[in-house]
Backbone as CSV, one residue per row, in Angstrom:
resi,resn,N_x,N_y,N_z,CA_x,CA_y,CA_z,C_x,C_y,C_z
1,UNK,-29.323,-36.027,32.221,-28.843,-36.332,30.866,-30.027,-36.778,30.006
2,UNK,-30.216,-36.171,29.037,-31.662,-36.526,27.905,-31.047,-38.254,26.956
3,UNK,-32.341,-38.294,27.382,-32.773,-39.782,26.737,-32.319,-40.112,25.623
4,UNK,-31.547,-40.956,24.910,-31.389,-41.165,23.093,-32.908,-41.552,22.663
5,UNK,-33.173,-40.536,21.572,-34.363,-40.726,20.962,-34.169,-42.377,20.224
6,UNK,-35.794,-42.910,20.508,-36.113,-44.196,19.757,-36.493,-43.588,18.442
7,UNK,-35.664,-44.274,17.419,-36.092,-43.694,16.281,-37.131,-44.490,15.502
8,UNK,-37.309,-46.092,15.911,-38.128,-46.642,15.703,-40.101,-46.360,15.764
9,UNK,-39.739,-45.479,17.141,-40.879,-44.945,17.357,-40.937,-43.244,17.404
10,UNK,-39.806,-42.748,16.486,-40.366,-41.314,16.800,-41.525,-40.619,15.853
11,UNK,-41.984,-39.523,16.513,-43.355,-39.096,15.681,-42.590,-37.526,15.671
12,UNK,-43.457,-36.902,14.932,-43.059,-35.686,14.745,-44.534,-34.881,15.614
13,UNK,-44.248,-33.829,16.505,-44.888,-33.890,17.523,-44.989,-32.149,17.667
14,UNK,-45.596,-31.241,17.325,-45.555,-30.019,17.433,-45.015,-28.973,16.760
15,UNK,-44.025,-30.242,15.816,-43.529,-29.582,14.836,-44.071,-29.108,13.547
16,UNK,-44.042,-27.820,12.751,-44.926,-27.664,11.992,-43.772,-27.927,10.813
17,UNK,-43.099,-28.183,11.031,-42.320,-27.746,9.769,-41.738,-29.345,9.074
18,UNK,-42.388,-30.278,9.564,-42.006,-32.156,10.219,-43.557,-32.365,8.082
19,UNK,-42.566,-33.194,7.307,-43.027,-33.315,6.097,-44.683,-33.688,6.663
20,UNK,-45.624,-33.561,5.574,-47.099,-33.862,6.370,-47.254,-35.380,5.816
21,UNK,-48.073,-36.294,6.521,-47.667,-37.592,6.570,-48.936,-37.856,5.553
22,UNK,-48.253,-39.149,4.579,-49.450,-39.683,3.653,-49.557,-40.990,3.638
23,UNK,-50.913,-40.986,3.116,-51.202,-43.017,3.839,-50.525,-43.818,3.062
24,UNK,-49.831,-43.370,1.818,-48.625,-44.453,1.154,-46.772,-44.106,1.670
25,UNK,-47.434,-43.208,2.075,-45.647,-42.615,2.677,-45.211,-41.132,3.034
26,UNK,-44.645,-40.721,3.123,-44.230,-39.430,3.722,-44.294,-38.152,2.417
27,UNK,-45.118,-37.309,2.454,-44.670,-36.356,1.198,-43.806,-35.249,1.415
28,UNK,-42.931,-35.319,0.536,-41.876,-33.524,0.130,-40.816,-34.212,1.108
29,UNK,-40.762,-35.746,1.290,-39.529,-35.804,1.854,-37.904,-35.223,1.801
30,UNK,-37.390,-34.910,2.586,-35.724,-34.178,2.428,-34.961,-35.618,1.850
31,UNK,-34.178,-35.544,0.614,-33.505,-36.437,0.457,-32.430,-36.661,1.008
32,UNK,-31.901,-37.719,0.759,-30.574,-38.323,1.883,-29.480,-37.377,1.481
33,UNK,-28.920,-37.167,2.059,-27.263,-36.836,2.102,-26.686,-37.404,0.711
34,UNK,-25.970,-37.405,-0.129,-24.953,-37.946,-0.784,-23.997,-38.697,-0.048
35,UNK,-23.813,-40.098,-0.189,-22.589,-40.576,0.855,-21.068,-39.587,0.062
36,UNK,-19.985,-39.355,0.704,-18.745,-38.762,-0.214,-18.109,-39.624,-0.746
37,UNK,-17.873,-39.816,-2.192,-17.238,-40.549,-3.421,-18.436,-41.267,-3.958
38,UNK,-19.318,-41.420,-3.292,-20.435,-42.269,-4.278,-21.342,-41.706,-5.074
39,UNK,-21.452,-42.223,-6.177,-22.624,-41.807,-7.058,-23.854,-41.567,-6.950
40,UNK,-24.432,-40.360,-6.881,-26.106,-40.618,-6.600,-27.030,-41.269,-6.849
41,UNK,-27.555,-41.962,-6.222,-28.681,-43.123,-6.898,-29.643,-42.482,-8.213
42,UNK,-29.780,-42.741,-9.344,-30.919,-41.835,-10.067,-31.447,-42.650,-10.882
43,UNK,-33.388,-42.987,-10.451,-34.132,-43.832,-10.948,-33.997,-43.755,-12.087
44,UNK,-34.373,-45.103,-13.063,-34.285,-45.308,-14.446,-35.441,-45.391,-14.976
45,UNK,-35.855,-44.320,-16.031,-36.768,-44.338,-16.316,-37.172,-44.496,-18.110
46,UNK,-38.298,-44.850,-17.876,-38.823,-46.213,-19.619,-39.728,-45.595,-19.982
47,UNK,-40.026,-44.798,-21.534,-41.038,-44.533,-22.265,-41.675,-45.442,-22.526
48,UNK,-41.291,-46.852,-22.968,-42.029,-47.736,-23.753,-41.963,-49.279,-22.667
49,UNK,-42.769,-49.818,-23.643,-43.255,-51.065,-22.851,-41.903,-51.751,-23.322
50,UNK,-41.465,-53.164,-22.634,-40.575,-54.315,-23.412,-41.608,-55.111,-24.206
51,UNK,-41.060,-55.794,-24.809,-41.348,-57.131,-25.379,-41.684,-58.214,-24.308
52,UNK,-41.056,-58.281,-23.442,-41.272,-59.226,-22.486,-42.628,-58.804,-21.154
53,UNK,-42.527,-57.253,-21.149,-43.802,-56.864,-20.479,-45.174,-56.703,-21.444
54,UNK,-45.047,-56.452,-22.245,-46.024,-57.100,-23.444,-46.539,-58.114,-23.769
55,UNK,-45.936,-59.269,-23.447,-46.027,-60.708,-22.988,-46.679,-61.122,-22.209
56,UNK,-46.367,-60.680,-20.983,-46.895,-60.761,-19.580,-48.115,-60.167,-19.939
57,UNK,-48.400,-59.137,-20.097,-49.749,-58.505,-19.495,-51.008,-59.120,-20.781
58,UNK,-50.458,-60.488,-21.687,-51.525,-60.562,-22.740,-51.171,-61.946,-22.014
59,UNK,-50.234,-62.380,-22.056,-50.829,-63.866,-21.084,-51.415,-63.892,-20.046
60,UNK,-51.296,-62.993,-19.366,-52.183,-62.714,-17.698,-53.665,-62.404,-18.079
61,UNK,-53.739,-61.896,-19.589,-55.121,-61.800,-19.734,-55.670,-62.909,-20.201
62,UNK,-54.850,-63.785,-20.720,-55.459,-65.452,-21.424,-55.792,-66.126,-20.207
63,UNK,-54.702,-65.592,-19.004,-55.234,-67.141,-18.044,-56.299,-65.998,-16.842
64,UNK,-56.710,-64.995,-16.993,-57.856,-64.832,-16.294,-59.030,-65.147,-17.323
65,UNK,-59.054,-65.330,-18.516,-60.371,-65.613,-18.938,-60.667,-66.961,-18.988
66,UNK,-59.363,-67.556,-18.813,-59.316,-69.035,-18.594,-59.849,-69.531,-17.187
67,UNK,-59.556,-68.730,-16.003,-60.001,-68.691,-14.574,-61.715,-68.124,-14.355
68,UNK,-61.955,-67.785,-15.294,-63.271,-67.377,-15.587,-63.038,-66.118,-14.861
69,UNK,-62.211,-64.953,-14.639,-62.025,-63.964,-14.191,-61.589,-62.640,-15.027
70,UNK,-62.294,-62.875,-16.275,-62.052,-62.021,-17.141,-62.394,-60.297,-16.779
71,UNK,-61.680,-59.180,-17.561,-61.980,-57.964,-17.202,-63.298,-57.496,-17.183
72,UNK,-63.750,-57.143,-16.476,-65.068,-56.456,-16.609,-65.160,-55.142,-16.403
73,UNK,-64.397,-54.495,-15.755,-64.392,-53.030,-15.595,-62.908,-52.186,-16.434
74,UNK,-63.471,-50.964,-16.498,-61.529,-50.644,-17.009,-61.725,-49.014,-16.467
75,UNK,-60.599,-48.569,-15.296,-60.627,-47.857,-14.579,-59.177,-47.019,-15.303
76,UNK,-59.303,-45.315,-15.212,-58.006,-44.631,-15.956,-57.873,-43.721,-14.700
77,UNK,-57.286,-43.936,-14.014,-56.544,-43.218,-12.757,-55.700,-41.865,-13.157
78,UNK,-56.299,-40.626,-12.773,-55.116,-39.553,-13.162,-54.878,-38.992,-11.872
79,UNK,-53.713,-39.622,-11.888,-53.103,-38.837,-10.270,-52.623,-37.109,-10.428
80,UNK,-52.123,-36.553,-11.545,-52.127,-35.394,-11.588,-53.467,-34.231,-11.030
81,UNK,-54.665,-35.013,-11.769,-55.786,-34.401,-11.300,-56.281,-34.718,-9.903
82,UNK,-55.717,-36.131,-9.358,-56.114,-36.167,-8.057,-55.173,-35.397,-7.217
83,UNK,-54.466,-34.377,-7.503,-53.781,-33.648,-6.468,-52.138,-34.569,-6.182
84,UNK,-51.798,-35.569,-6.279,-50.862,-36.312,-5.454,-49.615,-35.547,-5.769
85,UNK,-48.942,-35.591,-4.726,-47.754,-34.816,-4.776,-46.780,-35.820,-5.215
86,UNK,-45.979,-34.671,-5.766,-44.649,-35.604,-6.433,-45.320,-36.711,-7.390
87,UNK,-46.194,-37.243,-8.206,-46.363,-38.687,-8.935,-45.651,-39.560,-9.273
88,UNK,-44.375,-38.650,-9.866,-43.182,-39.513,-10.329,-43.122,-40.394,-9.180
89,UNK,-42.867,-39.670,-7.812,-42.394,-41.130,-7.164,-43.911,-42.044,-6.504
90,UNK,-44.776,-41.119,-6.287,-45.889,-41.545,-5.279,-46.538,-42.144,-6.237
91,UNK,-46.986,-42.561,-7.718,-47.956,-43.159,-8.456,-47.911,-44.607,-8.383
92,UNK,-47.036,-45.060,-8.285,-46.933,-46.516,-8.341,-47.610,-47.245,-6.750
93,UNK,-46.649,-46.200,-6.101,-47.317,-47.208,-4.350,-48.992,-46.672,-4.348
94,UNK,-49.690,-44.983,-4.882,-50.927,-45.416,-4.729,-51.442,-46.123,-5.749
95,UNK,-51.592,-46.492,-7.103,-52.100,-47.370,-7.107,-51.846,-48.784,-6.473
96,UNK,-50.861,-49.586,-6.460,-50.560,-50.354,-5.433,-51.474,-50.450,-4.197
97,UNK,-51.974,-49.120,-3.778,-52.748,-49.298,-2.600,-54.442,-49.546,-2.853
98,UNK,-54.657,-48.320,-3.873,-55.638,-48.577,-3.916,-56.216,-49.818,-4.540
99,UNK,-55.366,-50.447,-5.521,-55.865,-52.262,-5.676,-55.737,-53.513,-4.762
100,UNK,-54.967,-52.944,-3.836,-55.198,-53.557,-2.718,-56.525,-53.604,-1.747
101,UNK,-56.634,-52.551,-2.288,-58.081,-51.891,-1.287,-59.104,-52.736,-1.568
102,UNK,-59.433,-52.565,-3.022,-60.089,-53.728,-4.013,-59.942,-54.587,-3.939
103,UNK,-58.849,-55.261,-4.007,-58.680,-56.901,-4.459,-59.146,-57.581,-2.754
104,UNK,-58.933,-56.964,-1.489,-59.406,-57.211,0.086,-60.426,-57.073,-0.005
105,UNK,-61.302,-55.983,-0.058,-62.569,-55.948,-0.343,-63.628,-57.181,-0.994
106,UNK,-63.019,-57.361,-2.108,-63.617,-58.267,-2.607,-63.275,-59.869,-2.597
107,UNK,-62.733,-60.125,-1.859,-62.138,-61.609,-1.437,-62.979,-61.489,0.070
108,UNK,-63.105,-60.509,1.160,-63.503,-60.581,1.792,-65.092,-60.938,2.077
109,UNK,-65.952,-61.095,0.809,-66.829,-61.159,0.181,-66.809,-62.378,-0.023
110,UNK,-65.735,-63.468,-0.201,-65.875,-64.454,-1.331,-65.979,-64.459,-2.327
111,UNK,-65.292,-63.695,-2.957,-65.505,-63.822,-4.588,-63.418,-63.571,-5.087
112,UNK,-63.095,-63.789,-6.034,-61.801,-63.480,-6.555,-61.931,-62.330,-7.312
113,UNK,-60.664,-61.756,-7.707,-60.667,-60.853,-8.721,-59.260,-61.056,-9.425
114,UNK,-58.704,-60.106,-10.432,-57.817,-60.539,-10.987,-57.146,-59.300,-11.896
115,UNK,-56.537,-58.777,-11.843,-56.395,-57.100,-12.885,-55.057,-56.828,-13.412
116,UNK,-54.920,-56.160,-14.209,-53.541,-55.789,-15.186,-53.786,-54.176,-15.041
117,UNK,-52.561,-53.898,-15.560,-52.222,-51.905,-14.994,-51.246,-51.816,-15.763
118,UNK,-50.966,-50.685,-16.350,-50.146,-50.226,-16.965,-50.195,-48.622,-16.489
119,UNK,-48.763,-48.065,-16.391,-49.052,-46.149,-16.022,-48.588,-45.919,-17.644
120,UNK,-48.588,-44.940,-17.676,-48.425,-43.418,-18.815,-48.127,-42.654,-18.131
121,UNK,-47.123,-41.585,-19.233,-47.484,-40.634,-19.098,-46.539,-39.487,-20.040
122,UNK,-47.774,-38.488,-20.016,-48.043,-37.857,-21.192,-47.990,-36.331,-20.703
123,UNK,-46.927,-35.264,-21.391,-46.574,-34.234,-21.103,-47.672,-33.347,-21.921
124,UNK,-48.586,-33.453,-22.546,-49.042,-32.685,-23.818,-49.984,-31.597,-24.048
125,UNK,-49.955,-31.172,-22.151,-50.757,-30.179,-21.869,-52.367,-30.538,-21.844
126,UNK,-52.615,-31.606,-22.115,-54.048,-32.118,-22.350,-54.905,-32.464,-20.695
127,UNK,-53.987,-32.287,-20.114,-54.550,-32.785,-18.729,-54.065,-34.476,-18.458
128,UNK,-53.178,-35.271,-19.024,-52.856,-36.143,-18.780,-52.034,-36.487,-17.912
129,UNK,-50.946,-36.252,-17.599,-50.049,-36.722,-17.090,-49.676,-37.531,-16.610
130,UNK,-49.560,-38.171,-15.306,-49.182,-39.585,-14.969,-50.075,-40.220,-14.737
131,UNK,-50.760,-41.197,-15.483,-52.186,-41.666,-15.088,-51.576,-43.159,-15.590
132,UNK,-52.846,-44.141,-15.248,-52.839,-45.749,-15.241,-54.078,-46.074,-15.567
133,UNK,-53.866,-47.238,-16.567,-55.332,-48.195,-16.658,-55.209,-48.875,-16.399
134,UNK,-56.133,-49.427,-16.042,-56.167,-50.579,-15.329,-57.952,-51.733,-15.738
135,UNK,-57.494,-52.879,-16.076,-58.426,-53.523,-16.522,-59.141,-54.724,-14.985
136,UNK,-60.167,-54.559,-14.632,-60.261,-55.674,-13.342,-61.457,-56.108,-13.993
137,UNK,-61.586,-57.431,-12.587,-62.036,-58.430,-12.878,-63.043,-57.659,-11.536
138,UNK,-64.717,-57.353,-11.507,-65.355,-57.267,-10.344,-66.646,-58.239,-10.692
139,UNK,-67.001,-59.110,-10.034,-67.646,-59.822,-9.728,-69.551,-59.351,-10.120
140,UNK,-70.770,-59.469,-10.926,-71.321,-58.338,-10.773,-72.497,-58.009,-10.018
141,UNK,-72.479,-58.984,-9.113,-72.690,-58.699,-7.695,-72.780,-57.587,-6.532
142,UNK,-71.245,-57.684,-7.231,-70.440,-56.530,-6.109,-70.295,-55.500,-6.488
143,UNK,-70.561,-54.838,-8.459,-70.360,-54.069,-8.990,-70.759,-52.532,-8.355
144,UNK,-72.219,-52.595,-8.289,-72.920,-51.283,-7.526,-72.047,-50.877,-6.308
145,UNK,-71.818,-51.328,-5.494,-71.070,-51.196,-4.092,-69.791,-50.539,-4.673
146,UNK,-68.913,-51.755,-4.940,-67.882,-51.514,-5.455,-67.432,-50.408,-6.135
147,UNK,-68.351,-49.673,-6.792,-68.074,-47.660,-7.520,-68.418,-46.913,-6.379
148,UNK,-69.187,-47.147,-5.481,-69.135,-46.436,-4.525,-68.104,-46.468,-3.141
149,UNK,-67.375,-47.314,-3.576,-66.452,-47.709,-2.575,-65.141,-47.002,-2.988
150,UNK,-64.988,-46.956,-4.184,-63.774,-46.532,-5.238,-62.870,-45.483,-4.615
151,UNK,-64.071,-44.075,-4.608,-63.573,-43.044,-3.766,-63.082,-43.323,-2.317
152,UNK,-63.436,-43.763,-1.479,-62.676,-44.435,-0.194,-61.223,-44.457,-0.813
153,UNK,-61.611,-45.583,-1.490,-59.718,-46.446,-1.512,-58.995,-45.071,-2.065
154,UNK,-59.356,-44.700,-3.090,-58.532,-43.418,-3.611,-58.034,-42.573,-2.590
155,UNK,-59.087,-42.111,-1.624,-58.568,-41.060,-0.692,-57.225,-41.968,-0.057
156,UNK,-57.975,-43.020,0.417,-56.588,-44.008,1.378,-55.207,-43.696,0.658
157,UNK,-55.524,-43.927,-0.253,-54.178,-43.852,-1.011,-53.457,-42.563,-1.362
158,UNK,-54.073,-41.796,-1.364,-53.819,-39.978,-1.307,-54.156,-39.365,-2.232
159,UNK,-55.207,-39.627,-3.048,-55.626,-38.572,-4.115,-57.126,-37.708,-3.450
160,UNK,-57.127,-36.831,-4.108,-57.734,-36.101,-3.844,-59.336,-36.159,-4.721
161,UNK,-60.317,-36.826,-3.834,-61.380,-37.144,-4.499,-62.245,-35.816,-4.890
162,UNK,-62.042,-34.744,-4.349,-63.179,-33.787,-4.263,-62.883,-32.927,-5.846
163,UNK,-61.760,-33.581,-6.456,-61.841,-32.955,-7.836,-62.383,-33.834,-8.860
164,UNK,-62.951,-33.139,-10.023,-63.612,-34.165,-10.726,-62.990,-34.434,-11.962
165,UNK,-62.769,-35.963,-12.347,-62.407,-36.658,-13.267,-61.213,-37.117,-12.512
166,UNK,-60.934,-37.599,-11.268,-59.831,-38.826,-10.827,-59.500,-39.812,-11.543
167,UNK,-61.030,-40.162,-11.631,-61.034,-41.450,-11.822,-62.303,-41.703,-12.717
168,UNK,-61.801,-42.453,-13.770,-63.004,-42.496,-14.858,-63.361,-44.364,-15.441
169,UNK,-64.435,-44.157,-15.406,-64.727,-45.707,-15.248,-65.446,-46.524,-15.957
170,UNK,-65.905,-47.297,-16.680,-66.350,-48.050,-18.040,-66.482,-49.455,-17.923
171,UNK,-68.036,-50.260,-18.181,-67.825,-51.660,-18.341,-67.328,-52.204,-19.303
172,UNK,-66.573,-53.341,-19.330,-66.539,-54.071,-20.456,-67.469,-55.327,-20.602
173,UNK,-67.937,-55.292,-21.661,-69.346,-56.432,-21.304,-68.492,-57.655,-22.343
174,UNK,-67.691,-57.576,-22.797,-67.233,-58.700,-23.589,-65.407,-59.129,-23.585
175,UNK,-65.212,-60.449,-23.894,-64.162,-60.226,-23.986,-63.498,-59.501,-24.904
176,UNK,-64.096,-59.400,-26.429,-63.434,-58.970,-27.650,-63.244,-57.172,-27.006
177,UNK,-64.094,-57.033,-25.944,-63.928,-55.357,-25.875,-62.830,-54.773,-24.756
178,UNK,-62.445,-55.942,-23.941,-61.239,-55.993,-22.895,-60.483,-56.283,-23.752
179,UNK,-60.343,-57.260,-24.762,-59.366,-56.784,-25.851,-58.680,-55.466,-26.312
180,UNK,-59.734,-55.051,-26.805,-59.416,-53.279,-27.213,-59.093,-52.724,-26.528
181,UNK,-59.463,-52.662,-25.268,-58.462,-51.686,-23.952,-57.274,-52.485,-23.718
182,UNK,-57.408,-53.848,-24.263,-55.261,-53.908,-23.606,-54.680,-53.711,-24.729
183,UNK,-55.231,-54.152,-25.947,-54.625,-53.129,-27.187,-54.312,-51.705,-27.252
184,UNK,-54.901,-50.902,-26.496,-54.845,-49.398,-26.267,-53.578,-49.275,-25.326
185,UNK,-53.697,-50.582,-24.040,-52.844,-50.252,-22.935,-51.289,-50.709,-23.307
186,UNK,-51.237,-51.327,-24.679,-50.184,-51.679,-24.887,-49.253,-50.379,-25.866
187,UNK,-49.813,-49.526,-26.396,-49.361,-48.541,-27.179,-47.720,-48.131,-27.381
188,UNK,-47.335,-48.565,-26.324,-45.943,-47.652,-25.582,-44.944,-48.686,-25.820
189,UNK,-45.704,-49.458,-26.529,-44.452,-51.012,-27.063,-43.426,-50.066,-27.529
190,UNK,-41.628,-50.367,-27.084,-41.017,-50.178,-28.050,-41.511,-50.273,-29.282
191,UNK,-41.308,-48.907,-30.194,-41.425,-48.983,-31.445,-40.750,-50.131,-32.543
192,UNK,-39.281,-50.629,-31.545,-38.368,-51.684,-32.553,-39.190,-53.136,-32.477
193,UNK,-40.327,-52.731,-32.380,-40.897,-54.050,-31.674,-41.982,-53.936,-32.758
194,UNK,-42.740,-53.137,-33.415,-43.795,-52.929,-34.248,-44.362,-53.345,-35.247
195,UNK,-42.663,-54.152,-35.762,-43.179,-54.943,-36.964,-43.578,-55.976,-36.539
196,UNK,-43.751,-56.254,-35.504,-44.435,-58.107,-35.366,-46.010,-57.628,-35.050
197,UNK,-46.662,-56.850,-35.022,-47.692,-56.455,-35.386,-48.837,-55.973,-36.599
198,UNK,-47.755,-55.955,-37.569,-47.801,-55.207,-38.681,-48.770,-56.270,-39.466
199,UNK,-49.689,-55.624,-40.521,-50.316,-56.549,-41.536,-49.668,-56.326,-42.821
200,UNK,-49.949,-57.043,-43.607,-49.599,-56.647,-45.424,-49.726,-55.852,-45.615
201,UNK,-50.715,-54.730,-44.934,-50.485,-53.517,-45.672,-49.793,-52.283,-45.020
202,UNK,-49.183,-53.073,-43.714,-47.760,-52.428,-42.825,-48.446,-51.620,-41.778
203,UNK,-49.971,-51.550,-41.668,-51.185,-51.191,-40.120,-50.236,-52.034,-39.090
204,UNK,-50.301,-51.682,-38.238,-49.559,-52.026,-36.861,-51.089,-51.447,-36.095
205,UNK,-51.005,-52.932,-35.430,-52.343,-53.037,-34.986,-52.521,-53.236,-33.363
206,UNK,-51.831,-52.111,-33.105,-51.800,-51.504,-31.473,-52.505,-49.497,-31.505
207,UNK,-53.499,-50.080,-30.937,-54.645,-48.844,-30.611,-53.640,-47.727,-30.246
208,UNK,-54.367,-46.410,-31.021,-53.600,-45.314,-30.795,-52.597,-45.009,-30.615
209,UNK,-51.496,-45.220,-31.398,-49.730,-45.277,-31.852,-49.909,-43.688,-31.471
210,UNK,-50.433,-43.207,-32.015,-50.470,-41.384,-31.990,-50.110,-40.787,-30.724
211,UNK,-50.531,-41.403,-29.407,-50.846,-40.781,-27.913,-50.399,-41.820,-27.681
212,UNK,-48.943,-42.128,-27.755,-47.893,-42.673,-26.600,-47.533,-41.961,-25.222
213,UNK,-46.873,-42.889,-24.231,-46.094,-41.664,-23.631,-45.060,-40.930,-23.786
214,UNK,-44.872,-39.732,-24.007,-43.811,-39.248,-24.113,-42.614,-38.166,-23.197
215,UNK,-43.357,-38.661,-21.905,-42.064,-38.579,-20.719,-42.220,-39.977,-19.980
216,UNK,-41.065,-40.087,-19.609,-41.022,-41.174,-18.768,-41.711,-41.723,-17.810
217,UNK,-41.307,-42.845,-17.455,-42.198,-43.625,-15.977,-40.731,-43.899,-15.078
218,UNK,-40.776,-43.666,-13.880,-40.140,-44.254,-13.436,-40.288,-45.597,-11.945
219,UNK,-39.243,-46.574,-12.336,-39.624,-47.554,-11.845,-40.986,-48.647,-13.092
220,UNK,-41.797,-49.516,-12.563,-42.146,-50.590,-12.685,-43.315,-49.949,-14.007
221,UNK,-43.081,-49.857,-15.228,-44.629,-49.398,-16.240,-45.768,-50.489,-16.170
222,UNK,-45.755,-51.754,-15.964,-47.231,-52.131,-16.174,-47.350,-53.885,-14.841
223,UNK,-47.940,-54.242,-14.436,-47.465,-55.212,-14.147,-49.808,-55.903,-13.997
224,UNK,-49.280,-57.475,-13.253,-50.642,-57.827,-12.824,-50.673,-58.284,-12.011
225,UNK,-51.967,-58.972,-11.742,-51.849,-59.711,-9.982,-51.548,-60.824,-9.991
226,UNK,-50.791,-61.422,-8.680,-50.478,-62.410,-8.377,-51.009,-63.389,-8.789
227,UNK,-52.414,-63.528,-9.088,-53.038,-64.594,-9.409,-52.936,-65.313,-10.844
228,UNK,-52.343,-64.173,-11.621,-52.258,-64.476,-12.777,-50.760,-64.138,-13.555
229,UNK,-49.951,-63.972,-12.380,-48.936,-63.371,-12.759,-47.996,-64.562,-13.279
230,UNK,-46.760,-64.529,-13.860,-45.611,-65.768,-14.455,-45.497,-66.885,-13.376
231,UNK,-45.711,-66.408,-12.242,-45.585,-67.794,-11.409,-46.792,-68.615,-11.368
232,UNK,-48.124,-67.891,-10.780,-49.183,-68.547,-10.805,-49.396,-69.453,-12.193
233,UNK,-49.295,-68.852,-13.367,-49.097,-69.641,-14.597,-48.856,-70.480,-15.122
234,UNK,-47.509,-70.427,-14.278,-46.706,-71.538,-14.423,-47.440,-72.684,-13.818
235,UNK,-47.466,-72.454,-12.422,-48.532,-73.611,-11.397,-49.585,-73.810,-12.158
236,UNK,-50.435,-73.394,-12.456,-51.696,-73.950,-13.303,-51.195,-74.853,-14.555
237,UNK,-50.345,-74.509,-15.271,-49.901,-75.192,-16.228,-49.151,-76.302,-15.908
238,UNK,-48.851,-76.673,-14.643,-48.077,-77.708,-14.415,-48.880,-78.514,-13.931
239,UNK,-50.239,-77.787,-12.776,-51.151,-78.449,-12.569,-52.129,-78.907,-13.717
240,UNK,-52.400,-78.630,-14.749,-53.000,-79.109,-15.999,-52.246,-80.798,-16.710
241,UNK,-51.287,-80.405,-16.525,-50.222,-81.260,-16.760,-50.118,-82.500,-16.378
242,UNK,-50.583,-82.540,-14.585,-50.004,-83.618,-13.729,-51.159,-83.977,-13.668
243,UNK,-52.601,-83.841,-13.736,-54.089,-84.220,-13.598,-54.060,-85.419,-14.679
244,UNK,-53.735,-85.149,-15.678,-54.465,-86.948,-16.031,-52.975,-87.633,-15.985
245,UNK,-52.064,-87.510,-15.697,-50.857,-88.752,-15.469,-51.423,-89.486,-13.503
246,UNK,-51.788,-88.356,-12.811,-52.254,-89.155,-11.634,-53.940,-89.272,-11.823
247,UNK,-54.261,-89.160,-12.985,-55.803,-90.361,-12.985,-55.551,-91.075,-13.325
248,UNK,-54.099,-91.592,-14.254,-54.278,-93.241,-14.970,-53.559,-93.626,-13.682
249,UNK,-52.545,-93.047,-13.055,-51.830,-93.772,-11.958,-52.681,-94.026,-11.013
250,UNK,-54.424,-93.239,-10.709,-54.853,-93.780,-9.537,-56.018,-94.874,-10.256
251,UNK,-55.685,-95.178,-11.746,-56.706,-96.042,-11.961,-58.022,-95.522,-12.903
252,UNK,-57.872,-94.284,-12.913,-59.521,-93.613,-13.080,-59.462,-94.251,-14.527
253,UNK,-60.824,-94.022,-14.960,-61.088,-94.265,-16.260,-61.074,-95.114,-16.607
């Protein structure tokens, strides 16, 4: 009598026809079955930024320059050109991976880092399509290494390095100029949102309104790192807070 397969541990084993395996997850997977009477699950997907993710990704940039971990690099990821199959679903977990790749790398070093991301994406025949910027914090130390390391993490993650323009890459030597790239990265604000930008003479003063996205994202459009994300924030600000009530309580001063 044959064994019940462990499904925990099964591999696909001689089979050619078994999806080909990728270092963020399985590609051209067969989707599930439909359960019968239930509705099909179908991701929700967002042209524009919120108000509240707009928020986030300009306070995450106040308290890394406050951490002294301000942007220094600004990286535009096009997974279309890196080959990745499917993007819609696979863009989010590789980048996910590949800033992981980074942010280990460089802690493993001793040093911190700190970064904001936003995806796009843009139907317009231009060669865009689902791509991400991303603003980091690299140490500049570690800078030289660190571009040569880039391609690694990319492959890890499943793009295809051997084509050119993956990945395109730029210092920022100031803060006022990491400015301008999260002004750019913010573009995709709901439009009902525009007038709180607006000057007297009704300029809405978010970089390139023109080259929004105009197909969807699906799942998560922009987020940052832990370090600087609504919780950490919060903790620093509470820790700011509680520092001189326990110096008069221990006496200091």
């Amino acid at each position: 009598m044959p064994k019940p397969l462990n499904h925990g541990g099964l591999r696909h084993m001689g089979n050619e026809n078994a999806p080909a395996e990728h270092s963020i997850g399985v590609r051209e997977a067969p989707p599930p079955a439909p359960v019968a009477g239930r509705r099909p699950y179908q991701r929700k997907g967002s042209l524009h930024l919120s108000i509240a993710q707009l928020e986030n990704i300009w306070a995450a940039f106040g308290s890394s320059v406050s951490l002294g971990l301000r942007p220094t690099e600004t990286l535009d990821i096009h997974f279309d050109v890196g080959d990745l199959l499917d993007p819609h679903r696979w863009a989010r977990p590789c980048l996910r991976e590949f800033l992981k790749s980074a942010r280990q790398w460089i802690e493993r070093r001793g040093h911190q880092t700190a970064y904001i991301w936003a995806l796009e994406n843009r139907g317009d025949g231009d060669g865009h399509g689902i791509h991400a910027h991303v603003l980091i914090h690299v140490p500049d130390i570690l800078s030289v290494r660190f571009h040569q390391l880039k391609a690694r993490w990319a492959r890890r993650a499943g793009l295809n390095m051997a084509n050119t323009g993956v990945i395109h890459r730029e210092a920022i030597p100031t803060v006022k100029a990491a400015k301008g790239k999260l002004q750019y990265m913010s573009k995709d604000l709901d439009p009902k949102h525009w007038h709180l930008f607006q000057d007297i003479s009704g300029r809405v003063h978010l970089d390139d309104r023109q080259k929004p996205s105009d197909q969807p994202i699906y799942g998560k459009k922009c987020g940052v790192s832990r370090n600087i994300d609504v919780k950490a924030r919060q903790a620093y600000r509470a820790q700011l807070f509680a520092e001189p009530s326990n110096g008069l309580a221990g006496g200091v001063g």
